[in-house]
N, C-alpha and C positions, 0 to 999 in steps of 0.2 A: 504494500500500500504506500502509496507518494505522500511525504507530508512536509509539511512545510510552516515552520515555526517563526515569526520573526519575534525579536524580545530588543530587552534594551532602551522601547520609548520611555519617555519621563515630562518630566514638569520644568520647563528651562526658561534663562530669560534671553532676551534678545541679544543677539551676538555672542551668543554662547554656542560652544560644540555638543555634539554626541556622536556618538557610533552604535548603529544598528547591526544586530545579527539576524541572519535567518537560518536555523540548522534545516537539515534536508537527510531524507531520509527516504528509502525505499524505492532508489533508482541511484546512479553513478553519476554525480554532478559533472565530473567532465567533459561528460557526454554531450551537456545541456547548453545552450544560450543561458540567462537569468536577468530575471529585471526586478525592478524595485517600482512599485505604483503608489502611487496616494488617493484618500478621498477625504478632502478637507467638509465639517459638517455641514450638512444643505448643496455641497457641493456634486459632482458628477466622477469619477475614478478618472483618477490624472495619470498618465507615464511618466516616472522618473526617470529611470536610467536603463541602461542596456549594458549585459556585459558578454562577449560569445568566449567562445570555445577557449581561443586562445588569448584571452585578453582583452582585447580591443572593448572600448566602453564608449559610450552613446550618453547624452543627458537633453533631459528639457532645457530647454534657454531658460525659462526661471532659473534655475540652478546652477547651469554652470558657472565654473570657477568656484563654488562654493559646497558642491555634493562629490563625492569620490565616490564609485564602486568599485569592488574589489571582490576575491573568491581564494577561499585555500579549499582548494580539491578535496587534500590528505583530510582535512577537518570536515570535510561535506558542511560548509559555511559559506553563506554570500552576508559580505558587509556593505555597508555605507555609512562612511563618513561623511557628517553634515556640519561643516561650520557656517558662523558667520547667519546662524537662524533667524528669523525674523515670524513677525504674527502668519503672515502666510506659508510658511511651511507647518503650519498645526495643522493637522490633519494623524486617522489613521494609515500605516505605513505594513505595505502588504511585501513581502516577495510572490513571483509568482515565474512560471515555468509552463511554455506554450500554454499562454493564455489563464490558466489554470494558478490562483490565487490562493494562500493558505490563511493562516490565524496572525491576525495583523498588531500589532504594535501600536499603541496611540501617545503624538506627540504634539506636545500642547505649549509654546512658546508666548510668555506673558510675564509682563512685568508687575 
């Protein structure tokens, strides 16, 4: 069974970092593309990031210069690092894996 955990969100204030995880489980992340999405409340499921096979990583223009993806294989983990947060980045924070979303993370940036 595919599953997919993200953890890590928190209560932060602006201009401030965090690192997201998402462990994975139930297939070989190597294998996989992996992205990071959001849905800010009242909001519609946004795309964050993209990370493929071999690295290569993809962001929403929101974000860039300020969201990293990243993946250790060996850990069956996808991260993201979010500095530099702002009110608009609150939202819950998904990983997900051809389309397919797991148990998301909620981060909530407020002063």
């Amino acid at each position: 069974e595919v599953q997919l955990q993200a953890y890590g969100g928190g209560l932060v204030q602006p201009a401030e970092s965090l690192t997201l995880s998402c462990a994975t489980s139930g297939f070989t992340l190597s294998n996989y593309p992996m992205s990071w999405i959001r849905q800010a409340p009242g909001k519609e499921l946004e795309w964050v990031s993209f990370i493929n096979r071999g690295g290569g990583t993809k962001y929403a223009e929101s974000v860039t210069g300020r969201f990293t993806i990243s993946r250790d294989n060996a850990k069956n983990t996808l991260y993201l690092q979010m500095n530099k947060l702002n009110a608009e980045d609150t939202a819950v924070y998904y990983c997900s894996r051809m389309g397919v979303r797991g148990q998301g993370t909620l981060v909530t940036v407020s002063s």
